[in-house]
Backbone as JSON Lines, residues from 0, in Angstrom:
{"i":0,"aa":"X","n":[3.44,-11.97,-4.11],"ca":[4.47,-10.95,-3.94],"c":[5.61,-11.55,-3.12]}
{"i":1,"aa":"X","n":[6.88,-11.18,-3.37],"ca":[8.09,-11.59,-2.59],"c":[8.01,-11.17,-1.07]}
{"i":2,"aa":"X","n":[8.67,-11.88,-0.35],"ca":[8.71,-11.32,0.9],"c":[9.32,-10.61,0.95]}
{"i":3,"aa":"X","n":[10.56,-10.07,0.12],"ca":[11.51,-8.56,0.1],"c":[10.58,-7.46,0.12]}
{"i":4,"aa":"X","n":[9.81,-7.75,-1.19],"ca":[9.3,-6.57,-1.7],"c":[7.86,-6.16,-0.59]}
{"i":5,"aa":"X","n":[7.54,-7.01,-0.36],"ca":[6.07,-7.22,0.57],"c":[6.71,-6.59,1.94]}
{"i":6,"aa":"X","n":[8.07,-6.96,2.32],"ca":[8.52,-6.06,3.74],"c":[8.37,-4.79,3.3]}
{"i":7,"aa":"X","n":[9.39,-4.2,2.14],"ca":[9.74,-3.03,1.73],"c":[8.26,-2.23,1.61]}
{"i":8,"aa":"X","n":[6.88,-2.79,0.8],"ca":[5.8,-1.99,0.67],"c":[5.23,-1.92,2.2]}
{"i":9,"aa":"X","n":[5.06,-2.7,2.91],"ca":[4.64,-2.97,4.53],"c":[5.47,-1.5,4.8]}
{"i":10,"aa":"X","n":[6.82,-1.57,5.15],"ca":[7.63,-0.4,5.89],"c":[7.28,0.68,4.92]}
{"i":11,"aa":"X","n":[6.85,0.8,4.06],"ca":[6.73,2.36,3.35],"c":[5.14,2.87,3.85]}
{"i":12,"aa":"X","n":[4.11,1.91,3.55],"ca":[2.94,1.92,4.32],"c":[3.29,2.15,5.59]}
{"i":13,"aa":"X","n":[3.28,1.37,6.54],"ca":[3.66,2.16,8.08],"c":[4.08,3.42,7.8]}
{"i":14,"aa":"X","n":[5.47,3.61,7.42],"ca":[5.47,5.11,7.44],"c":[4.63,6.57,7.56]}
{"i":15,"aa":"X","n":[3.82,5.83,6.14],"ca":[2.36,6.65,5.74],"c":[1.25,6.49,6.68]}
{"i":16,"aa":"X","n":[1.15,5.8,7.4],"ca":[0.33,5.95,8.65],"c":[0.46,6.22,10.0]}
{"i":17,"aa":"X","n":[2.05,6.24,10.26],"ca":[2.17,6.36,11.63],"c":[2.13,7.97,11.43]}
{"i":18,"aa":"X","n":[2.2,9.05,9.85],"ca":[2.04,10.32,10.45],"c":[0.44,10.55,10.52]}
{"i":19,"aa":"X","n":[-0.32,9.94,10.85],"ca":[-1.56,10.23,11.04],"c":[-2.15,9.36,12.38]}
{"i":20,"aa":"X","n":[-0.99,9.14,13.12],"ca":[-0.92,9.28,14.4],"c":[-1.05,9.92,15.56]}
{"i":21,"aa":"X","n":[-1.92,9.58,16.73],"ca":[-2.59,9.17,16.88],"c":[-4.07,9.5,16.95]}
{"i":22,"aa":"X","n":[-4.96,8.35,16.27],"ca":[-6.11,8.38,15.11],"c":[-7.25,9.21,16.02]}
{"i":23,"aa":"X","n":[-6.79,9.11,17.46],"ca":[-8.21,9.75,17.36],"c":[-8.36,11.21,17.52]}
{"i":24,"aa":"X","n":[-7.23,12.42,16.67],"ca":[-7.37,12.94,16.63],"c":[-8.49,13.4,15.38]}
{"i":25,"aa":"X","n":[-8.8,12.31,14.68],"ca":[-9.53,12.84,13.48],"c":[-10.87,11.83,13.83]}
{"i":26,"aa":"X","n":[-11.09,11.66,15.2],"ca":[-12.1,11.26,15.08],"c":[-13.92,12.06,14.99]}
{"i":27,"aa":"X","n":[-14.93,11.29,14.24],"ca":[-15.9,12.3,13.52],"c":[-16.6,12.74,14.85]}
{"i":28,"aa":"X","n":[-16.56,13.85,14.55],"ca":[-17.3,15.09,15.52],"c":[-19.18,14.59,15.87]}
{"i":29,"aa":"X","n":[-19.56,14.37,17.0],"ca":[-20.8,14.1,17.12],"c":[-21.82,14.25,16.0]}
{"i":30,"aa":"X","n":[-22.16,15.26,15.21],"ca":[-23.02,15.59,14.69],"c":[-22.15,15.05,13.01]}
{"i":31,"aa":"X","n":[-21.4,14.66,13.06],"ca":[-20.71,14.1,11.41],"c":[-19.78,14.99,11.28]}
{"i":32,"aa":"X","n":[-18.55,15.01,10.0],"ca":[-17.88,16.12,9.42],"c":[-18.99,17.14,8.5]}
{"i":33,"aa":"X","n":[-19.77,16.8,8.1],"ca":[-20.37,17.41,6.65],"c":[-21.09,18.59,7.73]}
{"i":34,"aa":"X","n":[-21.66,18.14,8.62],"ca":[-22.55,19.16,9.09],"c":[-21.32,20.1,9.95]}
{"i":35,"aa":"X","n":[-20.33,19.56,10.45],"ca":[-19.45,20.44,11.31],"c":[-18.95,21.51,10.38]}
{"i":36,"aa":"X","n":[-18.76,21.07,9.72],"ca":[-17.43,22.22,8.27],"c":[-18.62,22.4,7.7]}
{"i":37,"aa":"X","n":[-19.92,22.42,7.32],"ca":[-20.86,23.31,6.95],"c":[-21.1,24.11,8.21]}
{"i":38,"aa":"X","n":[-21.3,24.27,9.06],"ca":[-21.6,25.05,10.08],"c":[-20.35,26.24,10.33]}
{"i":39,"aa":"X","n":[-19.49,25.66,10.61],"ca":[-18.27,26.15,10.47],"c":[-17.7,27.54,9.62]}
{"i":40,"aa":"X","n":[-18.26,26.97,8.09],"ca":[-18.13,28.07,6.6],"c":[-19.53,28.7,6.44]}
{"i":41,"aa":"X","n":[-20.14,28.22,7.3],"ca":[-21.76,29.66,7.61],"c":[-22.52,29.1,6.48]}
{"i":42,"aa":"X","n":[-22.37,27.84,6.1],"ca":[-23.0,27.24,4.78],"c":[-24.51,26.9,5.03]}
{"i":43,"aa":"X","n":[-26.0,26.87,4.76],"ca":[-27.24,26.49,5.28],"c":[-27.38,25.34,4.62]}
{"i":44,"aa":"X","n":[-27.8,24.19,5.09],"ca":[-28.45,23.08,4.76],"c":[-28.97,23.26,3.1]}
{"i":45,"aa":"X","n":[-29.84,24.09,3.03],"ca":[-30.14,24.72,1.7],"c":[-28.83,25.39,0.72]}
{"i":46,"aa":"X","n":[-28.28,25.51,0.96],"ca":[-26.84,25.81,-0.07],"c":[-26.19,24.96,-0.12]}
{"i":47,"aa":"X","n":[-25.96,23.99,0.8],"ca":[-24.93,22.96,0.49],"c":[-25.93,22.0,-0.03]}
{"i":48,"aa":"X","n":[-27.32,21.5,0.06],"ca":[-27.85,20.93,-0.88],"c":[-28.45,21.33,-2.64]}
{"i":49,"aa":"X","n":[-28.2,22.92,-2.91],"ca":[-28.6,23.36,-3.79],"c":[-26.93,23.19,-4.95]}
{"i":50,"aa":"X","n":[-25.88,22.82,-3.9],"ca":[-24.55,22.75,-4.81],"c":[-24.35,21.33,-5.35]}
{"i":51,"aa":"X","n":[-25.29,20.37,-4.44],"ca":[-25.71,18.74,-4.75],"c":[-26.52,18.11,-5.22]}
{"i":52,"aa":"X","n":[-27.63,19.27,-5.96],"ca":[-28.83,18.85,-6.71],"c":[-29.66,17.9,-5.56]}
{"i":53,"aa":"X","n":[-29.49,18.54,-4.29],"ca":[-30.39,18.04,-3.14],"c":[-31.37,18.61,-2.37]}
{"i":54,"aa":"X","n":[-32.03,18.33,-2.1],"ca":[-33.47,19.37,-1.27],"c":[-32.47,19.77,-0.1]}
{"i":55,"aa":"X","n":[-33.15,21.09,1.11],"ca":[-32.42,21.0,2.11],"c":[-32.96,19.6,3.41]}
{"i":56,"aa":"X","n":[-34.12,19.17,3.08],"ca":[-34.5,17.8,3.35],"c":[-33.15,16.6,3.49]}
{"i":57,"aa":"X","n":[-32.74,16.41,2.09],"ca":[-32.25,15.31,1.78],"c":[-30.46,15.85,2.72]}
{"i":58,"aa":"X","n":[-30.56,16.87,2.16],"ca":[-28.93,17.55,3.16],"c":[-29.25,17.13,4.73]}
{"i":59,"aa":"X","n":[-30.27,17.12,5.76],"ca":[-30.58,16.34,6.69],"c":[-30.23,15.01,6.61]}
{"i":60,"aa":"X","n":[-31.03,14.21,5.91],"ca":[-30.9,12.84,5.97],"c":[-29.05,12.66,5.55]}
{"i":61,"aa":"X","n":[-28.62,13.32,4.74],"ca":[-27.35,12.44,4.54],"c":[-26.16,13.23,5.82]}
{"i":62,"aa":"X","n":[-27.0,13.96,6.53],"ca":[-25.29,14.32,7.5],"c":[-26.42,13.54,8.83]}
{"i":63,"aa":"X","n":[-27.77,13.04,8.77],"ca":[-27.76,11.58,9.72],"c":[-27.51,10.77,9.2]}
{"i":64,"aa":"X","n":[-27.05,10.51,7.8],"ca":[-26.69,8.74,7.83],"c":[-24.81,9.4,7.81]}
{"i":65,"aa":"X","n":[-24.62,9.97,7.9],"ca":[-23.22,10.33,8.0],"c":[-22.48,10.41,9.58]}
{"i":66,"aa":"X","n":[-23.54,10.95,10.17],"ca":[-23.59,10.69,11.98],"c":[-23.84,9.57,12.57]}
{"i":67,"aa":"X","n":[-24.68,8.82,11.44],"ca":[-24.99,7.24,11.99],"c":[-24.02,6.1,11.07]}
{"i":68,"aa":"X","n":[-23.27,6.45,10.77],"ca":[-22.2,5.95,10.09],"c":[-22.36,4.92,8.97]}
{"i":69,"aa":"X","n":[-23.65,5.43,8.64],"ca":[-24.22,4.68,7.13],"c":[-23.98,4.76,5.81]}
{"i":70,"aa":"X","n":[-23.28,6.1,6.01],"ca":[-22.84,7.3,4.71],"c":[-22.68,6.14,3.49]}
{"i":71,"aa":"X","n":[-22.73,6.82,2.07],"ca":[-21.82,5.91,1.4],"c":[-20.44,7.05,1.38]}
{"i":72,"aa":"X","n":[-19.06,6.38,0.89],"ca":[-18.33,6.85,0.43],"c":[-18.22,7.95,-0.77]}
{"i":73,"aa":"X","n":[-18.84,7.62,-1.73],"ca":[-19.24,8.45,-3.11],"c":[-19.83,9.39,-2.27]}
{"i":74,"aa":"X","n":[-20.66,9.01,-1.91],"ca":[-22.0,10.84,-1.13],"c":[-20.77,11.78,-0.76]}
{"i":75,"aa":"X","n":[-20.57,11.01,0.69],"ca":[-19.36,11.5,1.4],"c":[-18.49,12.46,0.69]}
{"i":76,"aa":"X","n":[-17.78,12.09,-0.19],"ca":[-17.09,12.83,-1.33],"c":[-17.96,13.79,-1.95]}
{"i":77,"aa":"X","n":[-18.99,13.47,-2.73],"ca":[-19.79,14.62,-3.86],"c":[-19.96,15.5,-2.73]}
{"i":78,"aa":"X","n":[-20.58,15.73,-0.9],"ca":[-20.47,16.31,0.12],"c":[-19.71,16.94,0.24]}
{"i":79,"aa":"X","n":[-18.14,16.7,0.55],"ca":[-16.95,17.59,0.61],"c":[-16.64,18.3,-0.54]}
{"i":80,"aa":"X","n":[-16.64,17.7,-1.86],"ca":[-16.17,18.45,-2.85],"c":[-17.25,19.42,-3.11]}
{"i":81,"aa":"X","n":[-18.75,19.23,-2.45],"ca":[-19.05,20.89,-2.61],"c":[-18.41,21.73,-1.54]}
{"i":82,"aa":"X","n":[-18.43,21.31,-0.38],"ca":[-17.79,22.8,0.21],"c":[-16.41,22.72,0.03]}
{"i":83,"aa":"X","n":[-15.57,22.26,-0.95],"ca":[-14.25,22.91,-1.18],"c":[-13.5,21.94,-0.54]}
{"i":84,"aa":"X","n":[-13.55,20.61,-0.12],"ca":[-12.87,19.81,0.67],"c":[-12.58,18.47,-0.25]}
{"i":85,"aa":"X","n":[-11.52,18.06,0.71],"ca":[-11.36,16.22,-0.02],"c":[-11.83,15.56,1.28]}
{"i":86,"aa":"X","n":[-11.94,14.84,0.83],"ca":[-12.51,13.2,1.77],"c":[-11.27,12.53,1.27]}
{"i":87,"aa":"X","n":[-10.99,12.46,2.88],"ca":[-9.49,11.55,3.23],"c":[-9.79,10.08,3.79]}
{"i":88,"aa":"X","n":[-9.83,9.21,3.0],"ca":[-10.2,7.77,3.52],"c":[-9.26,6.87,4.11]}
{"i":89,"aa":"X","n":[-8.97,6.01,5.33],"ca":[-7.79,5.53,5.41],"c":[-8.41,4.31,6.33]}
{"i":90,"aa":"X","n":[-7.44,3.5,6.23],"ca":[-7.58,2.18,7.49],"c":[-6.67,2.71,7.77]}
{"i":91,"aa":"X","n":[-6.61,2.44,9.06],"ca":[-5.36,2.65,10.49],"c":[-5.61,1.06,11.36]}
{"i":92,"aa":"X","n":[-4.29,1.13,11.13],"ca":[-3.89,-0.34,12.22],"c":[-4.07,0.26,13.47]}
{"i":93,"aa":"X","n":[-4.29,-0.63,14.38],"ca":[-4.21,-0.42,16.02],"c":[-2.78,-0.53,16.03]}
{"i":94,"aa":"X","n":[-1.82,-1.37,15.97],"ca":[-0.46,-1.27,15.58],"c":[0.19,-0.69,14.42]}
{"i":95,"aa":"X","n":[1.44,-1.13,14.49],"ca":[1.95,-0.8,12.88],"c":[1.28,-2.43,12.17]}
{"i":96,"aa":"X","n":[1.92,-1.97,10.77],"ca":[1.35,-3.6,10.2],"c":[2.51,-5.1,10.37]}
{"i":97,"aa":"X","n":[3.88,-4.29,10.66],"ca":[4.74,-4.75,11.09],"c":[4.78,-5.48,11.99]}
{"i":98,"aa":"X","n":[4.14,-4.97,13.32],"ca":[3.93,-5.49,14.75],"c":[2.4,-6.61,14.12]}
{"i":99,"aa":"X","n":[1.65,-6.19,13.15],"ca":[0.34,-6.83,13.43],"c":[1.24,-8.42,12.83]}
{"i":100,"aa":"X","n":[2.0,-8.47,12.23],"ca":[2.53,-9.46,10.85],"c":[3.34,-10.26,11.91]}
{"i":101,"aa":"X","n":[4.16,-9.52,12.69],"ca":[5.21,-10.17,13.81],"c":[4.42,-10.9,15.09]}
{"i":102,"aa":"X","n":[3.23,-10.64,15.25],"ca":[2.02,-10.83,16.36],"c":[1.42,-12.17,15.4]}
{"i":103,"aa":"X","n":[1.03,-12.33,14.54],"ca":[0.78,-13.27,13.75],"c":[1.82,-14.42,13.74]}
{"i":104,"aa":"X","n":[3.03,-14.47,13.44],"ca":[4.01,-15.13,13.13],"c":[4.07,-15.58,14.46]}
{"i":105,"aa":"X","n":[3.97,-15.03,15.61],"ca":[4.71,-15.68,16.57],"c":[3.6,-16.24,16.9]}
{"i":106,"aa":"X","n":[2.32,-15.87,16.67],"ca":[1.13,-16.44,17.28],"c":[1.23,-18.46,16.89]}
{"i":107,"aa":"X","n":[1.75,-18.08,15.44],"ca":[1.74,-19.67,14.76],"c":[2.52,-20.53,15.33]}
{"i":108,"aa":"X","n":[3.99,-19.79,15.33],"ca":[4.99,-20.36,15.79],"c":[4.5,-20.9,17.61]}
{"i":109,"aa":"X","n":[3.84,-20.13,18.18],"ca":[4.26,-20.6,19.2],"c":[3.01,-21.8,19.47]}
{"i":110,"aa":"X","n":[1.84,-21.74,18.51],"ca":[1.25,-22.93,18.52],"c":[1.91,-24.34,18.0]}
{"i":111,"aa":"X","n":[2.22,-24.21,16.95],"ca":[3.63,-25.46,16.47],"c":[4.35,-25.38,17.44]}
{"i":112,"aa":"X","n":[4.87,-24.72,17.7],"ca":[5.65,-25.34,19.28],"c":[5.11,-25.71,20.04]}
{"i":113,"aa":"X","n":[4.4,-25.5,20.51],"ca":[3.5,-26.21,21.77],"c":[3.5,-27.47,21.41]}
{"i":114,"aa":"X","n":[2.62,-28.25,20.33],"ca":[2.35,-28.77,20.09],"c":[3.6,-30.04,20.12]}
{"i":115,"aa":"X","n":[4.57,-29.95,19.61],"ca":[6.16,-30.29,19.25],"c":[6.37,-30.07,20.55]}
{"i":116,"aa":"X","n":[6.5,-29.35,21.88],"ca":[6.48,-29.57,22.69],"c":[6.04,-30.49,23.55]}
{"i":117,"aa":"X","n":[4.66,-30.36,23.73],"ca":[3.89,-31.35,24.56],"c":[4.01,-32.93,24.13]}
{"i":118,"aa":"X","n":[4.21,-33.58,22.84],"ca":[4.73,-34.63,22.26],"c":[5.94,-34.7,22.63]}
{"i":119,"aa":"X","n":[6.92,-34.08,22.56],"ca":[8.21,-34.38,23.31],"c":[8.26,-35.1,24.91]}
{"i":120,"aa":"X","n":[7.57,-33.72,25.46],"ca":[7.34,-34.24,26.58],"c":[6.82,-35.71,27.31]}
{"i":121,"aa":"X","n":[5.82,-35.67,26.28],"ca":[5.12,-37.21,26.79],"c":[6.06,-38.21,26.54]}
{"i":122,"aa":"X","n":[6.98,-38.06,25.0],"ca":[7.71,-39.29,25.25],"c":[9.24,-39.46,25.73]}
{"i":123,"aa":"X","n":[9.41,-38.47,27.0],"ca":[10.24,-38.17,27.71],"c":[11.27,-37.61,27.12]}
{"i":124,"aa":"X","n":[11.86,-36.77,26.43],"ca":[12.5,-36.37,25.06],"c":[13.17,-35.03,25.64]}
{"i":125,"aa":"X","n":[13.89,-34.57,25.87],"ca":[14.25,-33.37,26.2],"c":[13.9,-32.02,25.28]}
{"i":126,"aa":"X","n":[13.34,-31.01,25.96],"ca":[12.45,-30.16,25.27],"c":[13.89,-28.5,25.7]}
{"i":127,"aa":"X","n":[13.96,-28.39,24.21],"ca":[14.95,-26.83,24.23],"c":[14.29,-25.78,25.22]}
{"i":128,"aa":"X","n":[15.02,-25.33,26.09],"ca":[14.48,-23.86,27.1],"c":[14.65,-22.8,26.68]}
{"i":129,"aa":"X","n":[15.3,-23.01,25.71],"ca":[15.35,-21.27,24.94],"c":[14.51,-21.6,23.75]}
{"i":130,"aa":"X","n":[12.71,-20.92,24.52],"ca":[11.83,-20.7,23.6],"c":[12.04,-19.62,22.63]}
{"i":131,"aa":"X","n":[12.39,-18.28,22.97],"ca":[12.34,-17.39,22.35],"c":[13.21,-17.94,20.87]}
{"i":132,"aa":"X","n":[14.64,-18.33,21.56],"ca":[15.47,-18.75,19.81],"c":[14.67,-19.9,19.23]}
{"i":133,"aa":"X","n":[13.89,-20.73,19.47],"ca":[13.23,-21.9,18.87],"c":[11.74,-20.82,18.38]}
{"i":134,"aa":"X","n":[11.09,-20.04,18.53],"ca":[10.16,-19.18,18.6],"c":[10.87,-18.0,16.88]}
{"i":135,"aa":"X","n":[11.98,-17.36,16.98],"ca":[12.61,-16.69,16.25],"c":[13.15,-17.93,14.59]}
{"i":136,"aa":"X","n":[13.57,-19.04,15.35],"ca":[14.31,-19.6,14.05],"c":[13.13,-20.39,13.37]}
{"i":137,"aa":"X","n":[11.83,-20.66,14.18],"ca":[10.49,-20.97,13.65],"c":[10.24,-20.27,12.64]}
{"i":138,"aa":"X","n":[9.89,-19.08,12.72],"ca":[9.35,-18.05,11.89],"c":[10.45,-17.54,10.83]}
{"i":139,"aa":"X","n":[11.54,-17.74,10.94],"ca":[12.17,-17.55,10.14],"c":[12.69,-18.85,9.15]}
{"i":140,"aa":"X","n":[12.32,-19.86,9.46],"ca":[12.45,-21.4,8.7],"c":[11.11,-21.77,7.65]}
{"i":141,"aa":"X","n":[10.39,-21.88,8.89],"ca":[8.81,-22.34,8.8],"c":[7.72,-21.75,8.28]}
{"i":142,"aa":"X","n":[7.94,-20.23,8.48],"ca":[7.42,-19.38,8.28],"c":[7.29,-17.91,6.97]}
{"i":143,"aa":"X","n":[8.66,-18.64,6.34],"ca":[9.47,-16.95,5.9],"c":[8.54,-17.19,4.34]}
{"i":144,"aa":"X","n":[7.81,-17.73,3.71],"ca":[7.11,-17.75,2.62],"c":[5.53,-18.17,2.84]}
{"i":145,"aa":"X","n":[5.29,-18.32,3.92],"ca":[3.85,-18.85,4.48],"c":[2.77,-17.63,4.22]}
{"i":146,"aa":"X","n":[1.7,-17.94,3.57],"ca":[0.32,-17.11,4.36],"c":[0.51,-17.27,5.55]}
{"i":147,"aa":"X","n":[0.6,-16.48,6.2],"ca":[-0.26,-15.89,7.61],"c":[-1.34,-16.01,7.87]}
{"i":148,"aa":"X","n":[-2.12,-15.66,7.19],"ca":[-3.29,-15.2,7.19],"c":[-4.22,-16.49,6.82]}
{"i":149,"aa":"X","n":[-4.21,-17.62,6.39],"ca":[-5.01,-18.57,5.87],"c":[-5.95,-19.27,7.38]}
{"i":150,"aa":"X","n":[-5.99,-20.15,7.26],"ca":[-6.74,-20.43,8.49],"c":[-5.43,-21.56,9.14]}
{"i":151,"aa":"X","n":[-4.93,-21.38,10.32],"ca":[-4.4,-22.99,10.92],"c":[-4.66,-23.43,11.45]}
């Protein structure tokens, strides 16, 4: 993918996640979602497993592997869509993906510099003090078509 287009999908993504900011408002309720919003709609273990072709047994076991965060995804879903719900799935950055991509870049850059640094140094060579613009025109030279992400 281009780096135009790869910024442009990056900034439309952020968008779409920073309104589901901040995450831990949707974080899962001790006992799971399935059992909270069944409890909630006065639903019995036995009805919400009789709408899933499940014993009220098996409605136990899947809101503990849902509390023990074993769930599968599919369950999860066939779960909500009986009581009338969607299952909203998402990764959330600790940052934006912007900051994670810019945290990366400079991470590289400022190892190649070092490096280009400390060789300068040794062979007495005068070393630029304005890291930040040698840090900025790095990532924008060195950097502007690179994986990130590969191993360096």
């Amino acid at each position: 993918m281009k780096p135009a287009i790869r910024n442009r999908a990056r900034d439309r993504l952020d968008s779409k996640l920073a309104l589901i900011k901040p995450i831990d408002r949707f974080t899962r309720p001790p006992k799971g979602w399935v059992r909270a919003i069944r409890d909630a709609i006065g639903m019995t273990g036995a009805q919400l497993g009789k709408r899933l072709g499940m014993t009220a047994q098996g409605i136990v076991s899947l809101e503990r592997s849902e509390a023990g965060g074993t769930i599968q995804l599919n369950t999860l879903r066939r779960a909500a869509e009986a009581m009338d719900c969607v299952l909203v799935y998402a990764l959330v950055p600790k940052t934006s993906l912007t900051e994670m991509v810019d945290h990366k870049a400079r991470e590289i850059a400022l190892q190649a510099l070092g490096r280009v640094s400390h060789s300068m140094a040794l062979e007495d060579q005068q070393v630029d003090r304005d890291l930040e613009k040698r840090i900025r025109n790095y990532i924008e030279t060195a950097l502007r078509d690179r994986d990130l992400w590969e191993s360096t």
